[in-house]
Every structure is written in C-alpha cells, then in structure tokens.
C-alpha positions in Angstrom: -148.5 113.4 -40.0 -151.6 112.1 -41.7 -153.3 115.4 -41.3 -151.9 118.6 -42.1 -154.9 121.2 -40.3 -153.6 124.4 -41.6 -153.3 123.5 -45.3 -156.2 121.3 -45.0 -154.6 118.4 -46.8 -153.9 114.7 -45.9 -150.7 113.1 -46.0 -149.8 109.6 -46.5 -151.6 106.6 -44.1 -150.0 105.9 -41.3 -150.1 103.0 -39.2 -150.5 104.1 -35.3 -150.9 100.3 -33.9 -151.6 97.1 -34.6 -155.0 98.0 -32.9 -158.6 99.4 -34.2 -158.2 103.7 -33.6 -160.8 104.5 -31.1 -160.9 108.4 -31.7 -158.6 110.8 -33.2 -157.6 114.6 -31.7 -156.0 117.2 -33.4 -154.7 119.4 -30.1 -155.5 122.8 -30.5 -152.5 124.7 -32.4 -152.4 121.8 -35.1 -148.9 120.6 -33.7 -150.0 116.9 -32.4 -152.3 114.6 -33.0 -153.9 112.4 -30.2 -154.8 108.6 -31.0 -156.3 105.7 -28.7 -156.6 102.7 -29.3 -159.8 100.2 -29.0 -157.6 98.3 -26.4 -157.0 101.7 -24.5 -153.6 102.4 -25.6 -152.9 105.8 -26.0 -150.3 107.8 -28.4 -148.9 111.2 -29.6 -148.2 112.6 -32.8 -146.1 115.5 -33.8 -145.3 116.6 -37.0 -142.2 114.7 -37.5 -142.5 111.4 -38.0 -140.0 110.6 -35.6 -142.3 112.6 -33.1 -144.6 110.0 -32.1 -144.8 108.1 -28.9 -146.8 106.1 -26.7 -148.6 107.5 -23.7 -149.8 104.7 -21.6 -153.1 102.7 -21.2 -156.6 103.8 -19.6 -156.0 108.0 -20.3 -159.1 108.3 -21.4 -162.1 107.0 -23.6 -163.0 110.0 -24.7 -160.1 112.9 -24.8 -160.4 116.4 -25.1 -157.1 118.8 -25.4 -156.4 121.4 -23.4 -156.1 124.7 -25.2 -152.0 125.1 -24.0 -151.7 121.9 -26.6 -149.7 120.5 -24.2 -152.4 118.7 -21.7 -155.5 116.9 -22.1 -158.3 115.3 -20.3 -159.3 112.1 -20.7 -162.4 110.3 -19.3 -162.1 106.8 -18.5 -165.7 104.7 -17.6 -163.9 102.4 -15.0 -161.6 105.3 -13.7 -162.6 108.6 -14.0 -161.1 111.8 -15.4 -157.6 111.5 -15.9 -155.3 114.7 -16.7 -151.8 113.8 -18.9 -149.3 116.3 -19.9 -148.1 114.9 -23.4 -144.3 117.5 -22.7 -143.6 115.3 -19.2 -145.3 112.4 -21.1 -146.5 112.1 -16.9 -150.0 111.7 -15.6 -151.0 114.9 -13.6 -153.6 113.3 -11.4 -157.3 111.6 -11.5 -160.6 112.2 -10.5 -163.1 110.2 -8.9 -167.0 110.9 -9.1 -168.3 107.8 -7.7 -168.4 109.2 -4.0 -171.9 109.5 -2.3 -173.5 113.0 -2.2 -171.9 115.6 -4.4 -168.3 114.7 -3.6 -165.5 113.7 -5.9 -161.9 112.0 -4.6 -158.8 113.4 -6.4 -155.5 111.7 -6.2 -152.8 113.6 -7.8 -149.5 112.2 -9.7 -147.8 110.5 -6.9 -151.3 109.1 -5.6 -151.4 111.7 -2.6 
C-alpha cells in the first residue's frame, strides 16, 4: 500500500489505473485505501497488494468512508448519493434529491 497511516510513512508508487486519480481515501482504521478515477472508475486497496480490486463506475465523485471501514458514501452529480459496501463489493442503494419540494426517491440494491 502506498501509504502506511499508522507509521506515517510512504511505500513504493503504485499504479491504480491507466486513468488520472480523482481523489484518494484512507477508510477510517487505516486498513483500505479508496481510489477513483477521472473516468469514474472506482477501486479498493488493502494492505496486501494482492488486496486490491475494482468497485464499479459512477460510486461517487466525492467519497466519504463510513466509520465501520467497511461502507462508504459516494456522491455522484448525475446520480445522487450512492452507498457501497467494499466486504460484499455490492451497492447498498441510491438516493435521489432531485424530487420537487423537500422529497428525495430512494431505490435500494435490487432497485425496489
């Protein structure tokens, strides 16, 4: 992992696409390390190097780890909030603010 948060030190570059990185997340126990892409890819890193996957596309501009480690938030400008547990390596649902009045739609994993 490029980062080691505890010690405070960096490790070797890594490469994490062929893409610009958008932003970079350290989840909150220092265990993975959330990356997106400029094209909206996103991925997860563990601390083995072998622990290091890619999520899916649109999860989110902007990111921000839940304090389990486990789930984040992401908000997408075109889409809304979407919620993504990095364990199930599933989407748990979106949310939709672009209703009229104060309402929001939610559609959960299976689009219910």
């Amino acid at each position: 992992m490029p980062l080691d948060v505890a010690a405070g030190t960096f490790g070797p570059l890594e490469n994490f696409s062929n893409d610009v990185v958008h932003f970079l997340h350290t989840s909150p126990d220092g265990q993975r390390l959330l990356a997106r892409s400029t094209s909206g890819w996103t991925f997860v890193c563990g601390r083995d190097a072998q622990d290091r996957r890619l999520l899916g596309q649109h999860l989110g501009h902007t990111a921000q780890w839940h304090p389990d480690s486990r789930r984040f938030l992401g908000w997408e400008i075109d889409y809304g909030t979407v919620g993504f547990d990095v364990e199930t390596n599933r989407r748990l649902g979106m949310l939709f603010p672009w209703l009229t009045g104060d309402h929001w739609l939610c559609l959960g994993p299976t689009g219910h």
